[in-house]
N, C-alpha and C positions, 0 to 999 in steps of 0.2 A: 341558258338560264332556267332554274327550277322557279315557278307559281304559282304558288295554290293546286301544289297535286299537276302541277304539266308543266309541260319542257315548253319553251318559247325560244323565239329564233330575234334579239333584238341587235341595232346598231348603237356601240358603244365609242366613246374615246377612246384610241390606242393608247397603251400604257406607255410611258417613258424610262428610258434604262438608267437604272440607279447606279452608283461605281461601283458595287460589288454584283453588277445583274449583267445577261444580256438580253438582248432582244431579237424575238426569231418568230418568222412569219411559219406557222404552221403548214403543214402538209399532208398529215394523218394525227389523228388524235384516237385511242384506244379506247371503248368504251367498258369500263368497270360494270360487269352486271350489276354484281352483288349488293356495293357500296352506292353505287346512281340510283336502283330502284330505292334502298332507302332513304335516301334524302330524297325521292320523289313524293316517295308518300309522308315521307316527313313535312312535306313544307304543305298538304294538303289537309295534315290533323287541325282542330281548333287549340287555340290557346291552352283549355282545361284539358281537352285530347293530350298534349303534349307535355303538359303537367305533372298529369297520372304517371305518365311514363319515365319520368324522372324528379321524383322526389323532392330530391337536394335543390333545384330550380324552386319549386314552388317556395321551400321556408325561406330561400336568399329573398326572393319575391315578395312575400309576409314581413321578414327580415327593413325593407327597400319602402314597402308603404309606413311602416312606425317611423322610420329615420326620413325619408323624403320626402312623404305623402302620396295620394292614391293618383292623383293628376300626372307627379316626375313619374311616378311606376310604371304607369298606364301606358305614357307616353314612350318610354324606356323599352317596353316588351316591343308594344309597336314596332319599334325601329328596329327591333332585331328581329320581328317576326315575318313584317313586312315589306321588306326588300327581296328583292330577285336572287337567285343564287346561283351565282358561276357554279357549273361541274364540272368532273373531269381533273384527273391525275397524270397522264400518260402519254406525251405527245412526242413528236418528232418533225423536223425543218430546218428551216438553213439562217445562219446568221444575220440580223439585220446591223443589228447595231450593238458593239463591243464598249461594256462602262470602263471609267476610267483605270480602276483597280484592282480591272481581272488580265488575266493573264492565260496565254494557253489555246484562246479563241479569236479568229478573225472573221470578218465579213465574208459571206458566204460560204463557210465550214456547215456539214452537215451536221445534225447533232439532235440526239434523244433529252427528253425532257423529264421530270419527274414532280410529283409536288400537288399534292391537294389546294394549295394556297396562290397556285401562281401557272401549272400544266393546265390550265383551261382549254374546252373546246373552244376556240377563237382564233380568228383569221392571226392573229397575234398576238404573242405573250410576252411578259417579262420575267424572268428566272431566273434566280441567282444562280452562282456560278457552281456551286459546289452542287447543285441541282441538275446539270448540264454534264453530258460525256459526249466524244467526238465518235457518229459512226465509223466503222471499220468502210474499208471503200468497199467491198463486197456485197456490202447489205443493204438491203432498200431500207427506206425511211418507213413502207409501210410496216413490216417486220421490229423495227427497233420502236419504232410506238407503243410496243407493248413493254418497254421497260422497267417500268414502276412497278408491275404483276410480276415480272424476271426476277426483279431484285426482292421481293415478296418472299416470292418462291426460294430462292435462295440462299436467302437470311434463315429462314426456317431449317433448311437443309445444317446450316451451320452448323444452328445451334444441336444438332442432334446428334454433330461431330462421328458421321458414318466412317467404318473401312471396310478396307475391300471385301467380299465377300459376307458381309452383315445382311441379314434376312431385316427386311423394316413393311410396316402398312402402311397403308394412306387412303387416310379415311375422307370421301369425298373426292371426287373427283371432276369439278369445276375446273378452271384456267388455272387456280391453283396447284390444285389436284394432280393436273395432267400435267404441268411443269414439272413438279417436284417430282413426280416420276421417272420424267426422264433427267433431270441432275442429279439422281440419286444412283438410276443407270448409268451416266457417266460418272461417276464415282465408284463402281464396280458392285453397286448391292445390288441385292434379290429384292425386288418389289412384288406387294400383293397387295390390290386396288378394292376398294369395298366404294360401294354408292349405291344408291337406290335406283340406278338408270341404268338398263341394261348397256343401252346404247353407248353410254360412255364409260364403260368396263371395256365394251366393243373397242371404244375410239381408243382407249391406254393403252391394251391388248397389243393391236396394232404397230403403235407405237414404241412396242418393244416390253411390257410390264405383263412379268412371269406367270402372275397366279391373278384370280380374279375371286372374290367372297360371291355365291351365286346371291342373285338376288331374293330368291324364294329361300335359301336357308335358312332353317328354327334357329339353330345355335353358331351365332358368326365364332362364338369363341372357341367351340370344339372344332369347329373348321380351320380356324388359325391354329390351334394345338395337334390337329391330323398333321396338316402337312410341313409341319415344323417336329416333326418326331416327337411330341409332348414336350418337347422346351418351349415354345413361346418366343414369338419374337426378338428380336434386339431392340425392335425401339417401334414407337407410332408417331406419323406426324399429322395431325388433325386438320384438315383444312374447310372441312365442313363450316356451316352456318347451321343450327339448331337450338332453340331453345333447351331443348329436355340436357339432361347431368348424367342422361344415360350412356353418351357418347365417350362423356370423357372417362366412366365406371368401365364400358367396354374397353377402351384401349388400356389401360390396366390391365386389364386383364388376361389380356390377347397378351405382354412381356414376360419374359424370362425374369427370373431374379435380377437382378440388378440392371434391368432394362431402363427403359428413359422413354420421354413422350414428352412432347413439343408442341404446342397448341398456336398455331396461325392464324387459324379461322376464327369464329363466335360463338360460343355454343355455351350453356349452361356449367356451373361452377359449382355445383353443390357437393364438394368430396368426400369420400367414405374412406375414413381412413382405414376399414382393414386390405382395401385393395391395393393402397402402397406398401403399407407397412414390413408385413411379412417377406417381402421380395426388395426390400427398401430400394424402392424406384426413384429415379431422376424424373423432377417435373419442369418443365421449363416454358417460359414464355418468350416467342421472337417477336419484337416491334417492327413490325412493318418493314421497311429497306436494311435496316443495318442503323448499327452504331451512328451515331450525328442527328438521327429522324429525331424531331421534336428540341433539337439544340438550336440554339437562336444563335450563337456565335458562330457554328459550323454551318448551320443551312443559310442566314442571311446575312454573315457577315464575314465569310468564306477561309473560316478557321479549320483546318482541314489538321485532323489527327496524324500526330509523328506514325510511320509505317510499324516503325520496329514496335510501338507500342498497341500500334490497333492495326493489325493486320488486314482487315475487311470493313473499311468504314463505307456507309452508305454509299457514297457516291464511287467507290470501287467492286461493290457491290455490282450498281447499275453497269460500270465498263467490264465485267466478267461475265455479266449476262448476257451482252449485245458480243461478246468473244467467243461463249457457245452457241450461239446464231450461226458467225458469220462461218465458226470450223463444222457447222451443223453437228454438232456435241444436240443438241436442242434444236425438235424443228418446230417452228411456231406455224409454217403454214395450213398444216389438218387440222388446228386447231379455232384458224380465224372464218366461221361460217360463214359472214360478207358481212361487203366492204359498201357503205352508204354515202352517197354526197352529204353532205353538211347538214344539207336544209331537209335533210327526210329522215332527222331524229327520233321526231314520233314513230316511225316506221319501226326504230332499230328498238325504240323502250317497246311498243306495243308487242313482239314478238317475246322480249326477253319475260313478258307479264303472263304471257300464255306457257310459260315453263315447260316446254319442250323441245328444248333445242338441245341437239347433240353436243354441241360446242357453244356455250354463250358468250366468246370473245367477239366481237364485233368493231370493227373499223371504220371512223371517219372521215372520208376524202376533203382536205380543203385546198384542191387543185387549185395552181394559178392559176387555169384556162375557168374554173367553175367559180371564183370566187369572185369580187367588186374588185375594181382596179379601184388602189390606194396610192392617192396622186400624192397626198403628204399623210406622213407616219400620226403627228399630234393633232390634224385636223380637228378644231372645236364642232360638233356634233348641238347642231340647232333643233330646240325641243319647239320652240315658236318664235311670232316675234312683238308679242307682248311689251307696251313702252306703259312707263308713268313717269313723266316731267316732276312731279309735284311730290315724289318718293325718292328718298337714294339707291340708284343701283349699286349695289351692294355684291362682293364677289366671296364666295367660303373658299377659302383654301384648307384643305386636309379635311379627311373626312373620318376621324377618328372616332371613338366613342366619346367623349365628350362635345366634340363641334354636332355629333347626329343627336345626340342626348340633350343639350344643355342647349347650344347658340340655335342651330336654327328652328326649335320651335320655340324659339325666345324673338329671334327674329321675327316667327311666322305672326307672333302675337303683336309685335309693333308694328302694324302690316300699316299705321296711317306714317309712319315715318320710313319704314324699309320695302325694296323690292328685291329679294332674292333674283337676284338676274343671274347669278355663273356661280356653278360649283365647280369646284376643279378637286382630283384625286389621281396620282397615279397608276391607280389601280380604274381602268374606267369604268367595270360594274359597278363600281360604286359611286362612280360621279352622276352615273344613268338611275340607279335607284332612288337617289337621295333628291335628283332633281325632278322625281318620278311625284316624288312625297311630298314636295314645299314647292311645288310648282315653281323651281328655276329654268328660266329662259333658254342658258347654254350650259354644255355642259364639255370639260377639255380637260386635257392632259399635260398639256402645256401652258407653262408660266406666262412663257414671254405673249402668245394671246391676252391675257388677262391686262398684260403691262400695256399693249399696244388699243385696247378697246378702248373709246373714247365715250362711249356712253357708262361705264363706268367710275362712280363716282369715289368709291372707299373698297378696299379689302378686309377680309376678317382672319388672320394667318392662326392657323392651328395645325400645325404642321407637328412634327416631332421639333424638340428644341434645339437643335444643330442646325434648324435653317430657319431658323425664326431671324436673323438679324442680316442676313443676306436678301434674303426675302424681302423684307422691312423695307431696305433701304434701294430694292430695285423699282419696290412702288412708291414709295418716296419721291426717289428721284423720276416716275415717270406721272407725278403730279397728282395722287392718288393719296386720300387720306386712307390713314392705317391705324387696324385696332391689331396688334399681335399680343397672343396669348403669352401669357410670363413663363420661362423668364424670357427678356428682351433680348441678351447677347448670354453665350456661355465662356467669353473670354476678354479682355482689356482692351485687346487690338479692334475688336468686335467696337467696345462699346466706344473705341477714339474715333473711331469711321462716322457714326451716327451723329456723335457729338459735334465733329468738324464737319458734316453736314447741315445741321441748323446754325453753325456760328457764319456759315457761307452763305447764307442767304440772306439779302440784302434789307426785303423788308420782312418785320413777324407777321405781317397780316397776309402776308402773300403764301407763305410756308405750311403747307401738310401738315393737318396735326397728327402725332404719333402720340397714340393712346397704350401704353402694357395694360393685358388685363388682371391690373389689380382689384381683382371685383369688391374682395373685404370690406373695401374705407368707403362702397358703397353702399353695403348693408342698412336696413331700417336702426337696425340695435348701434350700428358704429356711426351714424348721425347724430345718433341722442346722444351716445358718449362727445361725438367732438363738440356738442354744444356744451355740456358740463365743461370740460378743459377748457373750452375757450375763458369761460370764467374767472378763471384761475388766478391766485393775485402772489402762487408760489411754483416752483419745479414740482414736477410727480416722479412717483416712483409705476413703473407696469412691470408686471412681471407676467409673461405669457408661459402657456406651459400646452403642447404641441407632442398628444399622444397619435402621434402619426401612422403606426403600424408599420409591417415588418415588408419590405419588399427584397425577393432575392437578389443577389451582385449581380444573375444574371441578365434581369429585364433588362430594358434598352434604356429606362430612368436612371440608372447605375450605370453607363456605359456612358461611350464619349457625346453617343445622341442624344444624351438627357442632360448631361452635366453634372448626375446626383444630387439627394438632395433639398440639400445645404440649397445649391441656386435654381434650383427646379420647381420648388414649393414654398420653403423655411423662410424665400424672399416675399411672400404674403405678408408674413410679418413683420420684414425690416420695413418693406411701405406701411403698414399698421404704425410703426413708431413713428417714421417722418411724418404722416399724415395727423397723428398726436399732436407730436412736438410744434409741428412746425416751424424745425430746426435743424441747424445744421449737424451731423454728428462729429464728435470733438476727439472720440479713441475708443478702443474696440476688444475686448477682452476676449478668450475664447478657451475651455478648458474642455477636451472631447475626450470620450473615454479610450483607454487600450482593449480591446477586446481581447480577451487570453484563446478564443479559439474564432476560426474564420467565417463563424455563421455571420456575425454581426460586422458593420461597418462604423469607421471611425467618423465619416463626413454627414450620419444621420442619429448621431447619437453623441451630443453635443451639448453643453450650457454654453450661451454667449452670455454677455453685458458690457451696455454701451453706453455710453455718455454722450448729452448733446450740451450744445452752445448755452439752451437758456435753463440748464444745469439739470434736468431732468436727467434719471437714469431710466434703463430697462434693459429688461434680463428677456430672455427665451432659453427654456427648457425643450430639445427636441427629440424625442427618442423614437426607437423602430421598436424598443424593448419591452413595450407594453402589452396588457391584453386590450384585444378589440371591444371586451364590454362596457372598458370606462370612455366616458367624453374623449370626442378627438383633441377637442383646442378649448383651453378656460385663461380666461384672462381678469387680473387685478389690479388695478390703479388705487393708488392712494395720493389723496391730494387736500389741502386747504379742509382737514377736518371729516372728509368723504372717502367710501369708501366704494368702487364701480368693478361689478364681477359680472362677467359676461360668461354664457356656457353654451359652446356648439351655435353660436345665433338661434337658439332657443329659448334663453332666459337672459334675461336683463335685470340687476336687482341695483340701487343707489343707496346707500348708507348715509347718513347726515345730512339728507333734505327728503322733503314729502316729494314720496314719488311712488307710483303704483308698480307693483315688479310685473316687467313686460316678459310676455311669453308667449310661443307660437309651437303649434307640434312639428311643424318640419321647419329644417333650416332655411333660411334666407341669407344666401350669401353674398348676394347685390350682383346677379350674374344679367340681371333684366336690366336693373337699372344704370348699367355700366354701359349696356348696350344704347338706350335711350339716352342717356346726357351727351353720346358721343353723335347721335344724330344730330340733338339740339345743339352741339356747336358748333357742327360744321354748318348745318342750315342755316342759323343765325348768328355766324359770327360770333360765339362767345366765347372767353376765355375757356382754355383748356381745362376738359377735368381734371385733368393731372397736370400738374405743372411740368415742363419740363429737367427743371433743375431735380425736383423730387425722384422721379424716375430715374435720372442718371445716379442720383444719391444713392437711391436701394439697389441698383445694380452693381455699384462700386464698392457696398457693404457686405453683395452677397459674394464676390469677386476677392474682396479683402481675408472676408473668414474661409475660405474656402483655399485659400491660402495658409492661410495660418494652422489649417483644420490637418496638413500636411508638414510642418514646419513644428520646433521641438519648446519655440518660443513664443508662443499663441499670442502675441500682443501687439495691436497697431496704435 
């Protein structure tokens, strides 16, 4: 873990294998010079430190206090500044444990790792599967830990689509550097190596790379034009880190006409265009491993590109790399300077700070013989053992940006009715940060601990919505009051399970209450409206209008883990009407637009209108198609002569009666006080905040249109 500027060696929950991950106890993990020291001193700059340095952060920031206020901001930065940070991309070990949904790998297959997100230094990982390739039996695991730099290296090569016999440079000569040397050598070209170290002109030299740019020479350019007969190279592939725009002016330079240059590394971007122009040069950028990097559907949900269409996708990338390993096409060993135990990190960053190293690849040992015997994989990991009788222990599940933003310093503030006692996350850096932050007790990877704790009073489920109703009903059933975040089920079958769970128990005073966080209906502004309605001596008309913003098909909200969303979000406001009404609804209209091109989606760009029992109507407007500067959500009732417009839970104004128009600069969404009525029911016995019937109501509304939002007949 990276804090405050140093590495730190902590014990965390092991992660748990998702159905498209596996799980593999490490055995060497590869240490990233380049990208570790920056996020070392990254996590050591101050708040305004880190500010400066990127812009676009601070106005979202400015942005975040006008809309939320300076306390959510505060708090917000906080959480994402103040947690510990898994490092580490590049590892290698043997399978533990194979998810449901993957295929290809078994229990104790060797296998290389790859993955900013998920290749952590740690006795154990979790890694999706399109992240994961099977060593060759030749090759040690120490070797193949360098994968994620192979397939770097690589990707870069591609793109620069070399033949045989093409003169190319390579500028820098890092692990990079010295890869792409020799895959460029295997591919039959002429390399010529430039860096500012002699020593590692030496080491590529060596290694088999023809020419070397001296390091004392005035002009690298006329040096590349000597020994290229005044034609200029075929191509440059950059793999330098530099600030200055000089680097990427020089590889220009150093090309032949219709040359090409490939930038890998970091380096300054300021281009002068007579340096492509005249020779109209190829510029190109490689992302990191290959094609898939940065796809949410190919890296964690293990959608792997047709061959004939993507020839080299990331994760064949990685098994072509560990292929010139094992035929030694590629040798990594003069290039890995030592190999460290685990626990002597500071050892391996402190050398890489003093910038002298011939080779800055360096090697993590997490021997079995050296590392803690792991008697069980999810073991809950105890921070103390802190009790309060006279508080509910309280369990977070999922440790999203909204449960680390919103609930638990909502919690942390009801601290006379909550005791954060268990975060759970399967990610466990993050169960160990967040329990680091709000002083939770335990902190685990697995469910069924949570289920089986008997000090344990209620859970808080903020999970992704795929297993918000599974979940629900495992703490349920194991006696455990439950707040799950909305929506409650994302399907019918979902929501008959729950349903024939409360009609089965015998008595209502005995039964879990099951709270969705519809936080809305508990807002200060949606109190005062339901007292106006209550009034009421005729039906209303509400018409809500729900400028939601544009999310892509591909985030995981739009996928099966979200449900999209129509039942994801849009169902805020079908509880908003029941909670109105207080009424049954009677039939259900729904008119969604056809989108003529594929930006847009049909199940967030919608008018419903619905009818209830005691004849009230209401409509909702929802669209993705808006700009972010208007209001997110306005709503209008009209009733018995009065007119009630609500905007953003910022403004509150009443027509046809004296009434002061209420206004607040940040929104209040009742995310506290949703929290707070669900202590006081459980502690005293009082009727549910939300009824039961009501909940099943808005979820069989949101279930209905969602339906219909796909169907040619929109009407229930």
């Amino acid at each position: 873990m990276l804090r405050d500027g140093k590495s730190i060696i902590c014990d965390v929950p092991s992660p748990v294998v998702d159905p498209q991950s596996i799980l593999v106890q490490v055995e060497y993990s590869c240490i990233s010079a380049g990208t570790e020291m920056m996020g070392l001193k990254a996590t050591g700059l101050s708040i305004v430190e880190r500010a400066l340095k990127k812009p676009q952060h601070l106005k979202k920031g400015l942005d975040m206090i006008t809309q939320q206020g300076l306390a959510y901001t505060k708090n917000f930065i906080n959480t994402k500044l103040s947690v510990d940070a898994p490092v580490g991309y590049s590892t290698a070990g043997r399978v533990l444990e194979v998810g449901q949904a993957v295929q290809g790998f078994s229990v104790g297959d060797k296998v290389a790792c790859a993955g900013a997100q998920c290749a952590f230094h740690s006795e154990i990982i979790s890694v999706p599967a399109n992240l994961c390739v099977s060593i060759p039996q030749n090759l040690g695991a120490k070797e193949a830990s360098t994968v994620a730099l192979g397939a770097i290296a690589l990707q870069g090569v591609r793109r620069l689509q070399p033949t045989l016999g093409e003169v190319f440079v390579v500028i820098g000569l890092g692990i990079l550097g010295q890869l792409t040397s020799q895959i460029l050598q295997a591919n039959g070209c002429v390399v010529i190596g430039s860096d500012l170290k002699n020593d590692r002109l030496d080491l590529a030299a060596s290694l088999g790379m023809e020419h070397s740019v001296p390091v004392d020479e005035n002009n690298q350019i006329d040096y590349i034009h000597r020994v290229t007969d005044g034609n200029g190279v075929d191509g440059v592939v950059i793999t330098a880190a530099a600030q200055s725009s000089e680097i990427i002016s020089a590889a220009f330079q150093m090309c032949r006409k219709k040359g090409r240059v490939v930038l890998v590394g970091d380096v300054g971007l300021d281009l002068k265009r007579d340096d492509i122009y005249e020779k109209e040069l190829d510029f190109l950028i490689s992302t990191s491993y290959g094609p898939g990097r940065y796809d949410y559907n190919y890296e964690e949900k293990g959608k792997e590109y047709p061959l004939a269409y993507v020839r080299w996708s990331e994760n064949r990338n990685m098994k072509e790399y560990l292929r010139l390993l094992a035929t030694k096409k590629v040798d990594i060993d003069p290039l890995i300077f030592r190999v460290f135990d685990f626990t002597k990190i500071d050892e391996a960053y402190s050398l890489i700070e003093e910038n002298n190293l011939k080779s800055p690849l360096m090697v993590l040992d997490f021997g079995t013989e050296k590392a803690k015997l792991i008697q069980e994989i999810s073991n809950p990991h105890v921070m103390n053992g802190v009790k309060n009788s006279d508080k509910l222990n309280i369990a977070v599940i999922g440790m999203g940006e909204f449960a680390r933003a919103t609930h638990l310093p909502n919690l942390k503030s009801l601290s006379e009715h909550y005791n954060v006692h268990t975060i759970f996350s399967r990610k466990g850096h993050n169960a160990v940060n967040m329990a680091k932050k709000f002083g939770a007790q335990k902190t685990t990877s697995d469910y069924q601990t949570v289920l089986t704790d008997d000090d344990l009073n209620c859970v808080l489920i903020a999970t992704k919505h795929h297993q918000h109703a599974e979940m629900a009903l495992a703490a349920l059933a194991a006696g455990k009051h439950v707040l799950v975040e909305k929506p409650m089920v994302l399907t019918s079958e979902e929501l008959n399970k729950i349903s024939n769970f409360f009609a089965d128990q015998t008595k209502a005073d005995s039964s879990p209450i099951l709270m969705t966080g519809y936080n809305r209906r508990f807002s200060p502004y949606m109190k005062i409206v339901k007292k106006q309605v209550l009034q009421r001596k005729n039906p209303m008309i509400i018409n809500y209008r729900m400028n939601a913003g544009y999310i892509p098909k591909e985030h995981w909200v739009q996928t099966e883990e979200g449900g999209g969303r129509n039942i994801g979000e849009a169902c805020h406001i079908y509880d908003l009407f029941t909670f109105l009404t207080g009424s049954q609804v009677v039939s259900i209209d729904v008119t969604p637009i056809k989108p003529q091109l594929d930006y847009y989606l049909t199940n967030d760009n919608f008018v419903v209108q619905m009818a209830f029992a005691d004849g009230s109507v209401a409509s909702l407007t929802y669209t993705a198609m808006g700009d972010s500067t208007y209001p997110k959500e306005h709503m209008e009732i009209y009733c018995d002569g009065k007119v009630v417009t609500m905007t953003d839970y910022k403004q509150l104004m009443i027509h046809g009666v004296r009434f002061n128009k209420m206004r607040s600069k940040i929104a209040d969404k009742g995310h506290k006080e949703e929290l707070r009525l669900f202590a006081e029911a459980i502690k005293n016995q009082l009727d549910w905040p939300i009824p039961l019937w009501e909940q099943i109501q808005t979820a069989e509304i949101a279930l209905t249109i969602e339906k219909l939002l796909l169907t040619d007949s929109p009407r229930a």
